[in-house]
C-alpha positions as CSV (number, residue, x, y, z in Angstrom):
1,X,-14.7,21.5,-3.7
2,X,-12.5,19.7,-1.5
3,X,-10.3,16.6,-2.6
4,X,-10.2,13.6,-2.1
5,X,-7.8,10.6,-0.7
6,X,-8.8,7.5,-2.4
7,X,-7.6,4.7,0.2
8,X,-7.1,1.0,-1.5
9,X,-7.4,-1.7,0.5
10,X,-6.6,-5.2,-1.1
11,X,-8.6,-8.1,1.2
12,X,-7.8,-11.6,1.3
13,X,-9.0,-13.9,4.0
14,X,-9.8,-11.2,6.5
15,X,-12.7,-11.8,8.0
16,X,-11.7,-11.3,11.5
17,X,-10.1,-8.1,11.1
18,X,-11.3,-6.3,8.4
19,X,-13.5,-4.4,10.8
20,X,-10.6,-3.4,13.0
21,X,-8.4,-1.7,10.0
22,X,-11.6,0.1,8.5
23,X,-12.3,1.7,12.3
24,X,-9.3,3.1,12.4
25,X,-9.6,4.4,8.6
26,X,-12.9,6.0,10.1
27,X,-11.4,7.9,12.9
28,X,-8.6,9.1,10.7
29,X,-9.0,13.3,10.6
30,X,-7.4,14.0,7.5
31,X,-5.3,17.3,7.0
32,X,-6.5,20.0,4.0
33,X,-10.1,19.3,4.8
34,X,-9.4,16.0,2.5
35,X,-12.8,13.6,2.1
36,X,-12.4,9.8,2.5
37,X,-12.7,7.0,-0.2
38,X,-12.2,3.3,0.7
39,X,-11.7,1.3,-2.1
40,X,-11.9,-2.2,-1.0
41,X,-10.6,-4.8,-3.6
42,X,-11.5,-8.8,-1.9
43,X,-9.5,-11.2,-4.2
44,X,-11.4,-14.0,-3.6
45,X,-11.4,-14.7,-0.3
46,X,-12.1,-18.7,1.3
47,X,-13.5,-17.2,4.1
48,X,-16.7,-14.6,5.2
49,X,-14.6,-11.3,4.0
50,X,-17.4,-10.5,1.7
51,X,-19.9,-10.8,4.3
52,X,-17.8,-8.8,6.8
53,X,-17.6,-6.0,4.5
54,X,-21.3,-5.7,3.6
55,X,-22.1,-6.1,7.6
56,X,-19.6,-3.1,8.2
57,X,-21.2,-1.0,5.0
58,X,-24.0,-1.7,6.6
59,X,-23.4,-0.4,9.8
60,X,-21.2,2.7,9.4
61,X,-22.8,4.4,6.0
62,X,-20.7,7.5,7.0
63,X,-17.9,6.4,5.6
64,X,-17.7,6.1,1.7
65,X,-17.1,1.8,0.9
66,X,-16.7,1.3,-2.7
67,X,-16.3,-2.6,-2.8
68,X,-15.0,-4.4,-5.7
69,X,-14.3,-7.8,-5.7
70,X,-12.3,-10.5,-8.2
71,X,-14.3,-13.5,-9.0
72,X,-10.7,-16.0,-8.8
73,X,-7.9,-15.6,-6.7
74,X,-5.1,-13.3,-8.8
75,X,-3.0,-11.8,-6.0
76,X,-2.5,-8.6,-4.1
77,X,-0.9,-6.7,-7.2
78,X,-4.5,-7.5,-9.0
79,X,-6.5,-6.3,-6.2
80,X,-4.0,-3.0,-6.3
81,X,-4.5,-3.0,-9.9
82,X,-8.5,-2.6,-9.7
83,X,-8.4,-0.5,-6.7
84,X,-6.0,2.2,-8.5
85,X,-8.6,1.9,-11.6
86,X,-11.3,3.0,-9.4
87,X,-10.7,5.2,-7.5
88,X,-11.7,8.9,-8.6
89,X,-9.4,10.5,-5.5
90,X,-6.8,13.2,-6.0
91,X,-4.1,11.3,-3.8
92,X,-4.1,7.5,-3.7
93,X,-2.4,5.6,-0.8
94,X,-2.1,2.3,-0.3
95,X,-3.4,0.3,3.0
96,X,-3.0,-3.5,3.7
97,X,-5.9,-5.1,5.4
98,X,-4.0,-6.0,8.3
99,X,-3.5,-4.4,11.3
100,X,0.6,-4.1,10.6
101,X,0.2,-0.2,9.8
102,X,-1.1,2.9,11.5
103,X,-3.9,4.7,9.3
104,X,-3.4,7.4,11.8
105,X,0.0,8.2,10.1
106,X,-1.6,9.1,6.5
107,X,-1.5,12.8,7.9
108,X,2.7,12.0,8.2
109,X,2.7,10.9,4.1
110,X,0.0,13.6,2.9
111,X,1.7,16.7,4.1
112,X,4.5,17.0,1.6
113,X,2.1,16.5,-1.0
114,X,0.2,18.8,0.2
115,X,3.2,21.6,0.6
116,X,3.2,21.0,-2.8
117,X,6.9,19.7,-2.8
118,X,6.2,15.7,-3.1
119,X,4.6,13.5,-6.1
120,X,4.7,10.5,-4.2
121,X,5.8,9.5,-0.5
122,X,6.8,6.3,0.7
123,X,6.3,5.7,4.6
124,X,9.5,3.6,5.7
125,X,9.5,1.4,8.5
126,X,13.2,1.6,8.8
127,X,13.5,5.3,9.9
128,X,12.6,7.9,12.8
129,X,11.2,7.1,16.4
130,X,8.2,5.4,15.9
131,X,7.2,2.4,17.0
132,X,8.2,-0.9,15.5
133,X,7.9,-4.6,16.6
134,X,10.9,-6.8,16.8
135,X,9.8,-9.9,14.7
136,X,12.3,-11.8,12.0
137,X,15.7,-11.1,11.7
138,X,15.9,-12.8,8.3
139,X,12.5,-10.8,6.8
140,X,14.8,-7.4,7.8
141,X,17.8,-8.4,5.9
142,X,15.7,-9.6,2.9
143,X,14.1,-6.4,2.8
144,X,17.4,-4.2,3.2
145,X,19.0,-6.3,0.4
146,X,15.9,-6.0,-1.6
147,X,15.9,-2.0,-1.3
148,X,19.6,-1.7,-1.8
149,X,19.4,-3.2,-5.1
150,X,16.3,-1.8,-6.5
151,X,18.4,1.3,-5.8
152,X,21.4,0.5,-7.6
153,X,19.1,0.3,-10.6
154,X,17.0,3.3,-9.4
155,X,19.3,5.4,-8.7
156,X,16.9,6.7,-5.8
157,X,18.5,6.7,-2.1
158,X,15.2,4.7,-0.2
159,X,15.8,3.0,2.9
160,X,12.1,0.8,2.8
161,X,11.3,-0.4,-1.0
162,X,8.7,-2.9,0.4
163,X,6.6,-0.9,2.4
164,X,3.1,-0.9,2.5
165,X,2.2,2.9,3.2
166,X,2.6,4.1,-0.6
167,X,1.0,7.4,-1.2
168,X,0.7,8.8,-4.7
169,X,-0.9,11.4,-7.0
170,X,-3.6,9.8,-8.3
171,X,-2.6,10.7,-12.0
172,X,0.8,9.7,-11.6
173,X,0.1,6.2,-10.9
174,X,-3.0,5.7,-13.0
175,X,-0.8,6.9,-15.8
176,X,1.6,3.4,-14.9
177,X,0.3,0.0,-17.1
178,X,1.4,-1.8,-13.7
179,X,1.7,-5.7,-14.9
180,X,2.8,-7.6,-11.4
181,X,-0.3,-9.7,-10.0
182,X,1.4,-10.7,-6.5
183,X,3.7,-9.9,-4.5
184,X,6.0,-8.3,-7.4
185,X,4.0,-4.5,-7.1
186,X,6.3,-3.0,-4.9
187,X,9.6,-3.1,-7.2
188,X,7.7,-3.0,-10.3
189,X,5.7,0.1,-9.0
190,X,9.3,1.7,-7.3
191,X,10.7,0.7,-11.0
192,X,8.4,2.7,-12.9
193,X,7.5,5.5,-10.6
194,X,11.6,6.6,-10.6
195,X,11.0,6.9,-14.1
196,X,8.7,9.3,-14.4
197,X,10.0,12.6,-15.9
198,X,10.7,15.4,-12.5
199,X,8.9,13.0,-9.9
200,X,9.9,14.2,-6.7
201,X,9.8,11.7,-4.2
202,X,10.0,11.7,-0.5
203,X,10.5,9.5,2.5
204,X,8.8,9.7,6.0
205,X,9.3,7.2,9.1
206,X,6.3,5.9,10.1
207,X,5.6,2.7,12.9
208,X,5.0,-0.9,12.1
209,X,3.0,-3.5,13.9
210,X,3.9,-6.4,12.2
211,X,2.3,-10.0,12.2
212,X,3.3,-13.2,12.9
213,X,2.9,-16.4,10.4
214,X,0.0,-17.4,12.9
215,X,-1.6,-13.9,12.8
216,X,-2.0,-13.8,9.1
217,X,1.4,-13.0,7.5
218,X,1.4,-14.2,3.8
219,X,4.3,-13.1,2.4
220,X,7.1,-15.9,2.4
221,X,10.6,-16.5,0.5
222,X,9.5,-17.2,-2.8
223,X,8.0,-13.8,-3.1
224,X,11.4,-12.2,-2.1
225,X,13.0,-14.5,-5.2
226,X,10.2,-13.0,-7.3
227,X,10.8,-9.3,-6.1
228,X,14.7,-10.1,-7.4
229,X,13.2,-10.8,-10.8
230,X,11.1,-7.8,-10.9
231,X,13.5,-6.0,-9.9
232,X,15.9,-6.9,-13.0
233,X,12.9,-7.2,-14.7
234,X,11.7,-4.0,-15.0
235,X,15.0,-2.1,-14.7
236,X,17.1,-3.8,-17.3
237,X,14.3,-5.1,-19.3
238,X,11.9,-2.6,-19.7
């Protein structure tokens, strides 16, 4: 029987594009004969996301939807929350709604788990040739200083903390009781994950097409102030 990756996409407010990323999730051809699951969490959504989602279920049965969806707002670390809960893949990886990142590149993060040498594997905007867009100065500081000291507490050598592209063994991170609603997953989920007894984890450079505050972007500075908390949070305090 061949396994499975178990993609989780948290969805809020994208109507207009939700179609785009799940296209390129179809065309994906994944290494080791892996089958698709798309775990699509919409956490509450203002606008049609629900309806673009049954319309593109609808439309391309081929690929395997599972949607899930929360009945009040709660953040994107709630919508990770449920999509990690259900999904029944071997490997889960992590893919924003957006358009910012390249599903194309799950091949890049699978292989060392594959070779049997990785746990987990982060894809980090911050290293090898790939493509990147030039956006906000300040946003790339934030997330340096952000990284650099969730590794003083880590003691792991990252170069991107906050990245997206999170791939994982499935029972590795359902094992986690993950508490961060918003925008506080990624430190809380780096936090825990280096604590894990023998967990190998690996790095691999993959591109970034990021978004502009008028394409979408929701992250702002308060959620960098709350990734410092977590960050103490679950390092000193746990």
């Amino acid at each position: 029987m061949n396994k499975k990756l178990s993609i989780v996409i948290p969805a809020y407010n994208e109507e207009p594009t939700i179609h785009l990323i799940l296209d390129k999730v179809k065309a994906v051809e994944l290494i080791g004969g892996l089958e698709k699951e798309v775990i699509i969490v919409n956490d509450c959504s203002k606008d049609d996301t629900e309806g673009a989602i049954y319309r593109y279920m609808e439309n391309n049965t081929e690929l395997n939807i599972q949607y899930h969806k929360h009945q009040v707002n709660q953040g994107k670390g709630a919508a990770l929350h449920t999509g990690i809960q259900k999904a029944s893949g071997d490997y889960i990886i992590i893919q924003d709604a957006d358009l910012e990142y390249d599903p194309q590149e799950y091949n890049i993060l699978l292989r060392p788990l594959l070779d049997e040498v990785a746990d987990v594997v982060y894809g980090s905007r911050f290293m090898g040739g790939r493509p990147h867009r030039i956006l906000f100065f300040w946003h790339s500081i934030g997330n340096k200083f952000l990284t650099m000291l969730s590794n003083a507490f880590t003691n792991l050598n990252l170069t991107d903390m906050e990245t997206c592209y999170k791939l994982f063994r499935a029972d590795i991170i359902k094992s986690l009781e993950l508490k961060e609603n918003r925008f506080g997953f990624e430190p809380e989920v780096t936090a825990r994950i280096a604590r894990v007894p023998q967990v190998r984890i690996y790095e691999v450079g993959i591109s970034y097409y990021g978004r502009t505050y008028a394409e979408g972007k929701k992250i702002n500075w308060k959620d960098g102030f709350r990734a410092i908390y977590c960050i103490l949070k679950y390092n000193l305090f746990r």
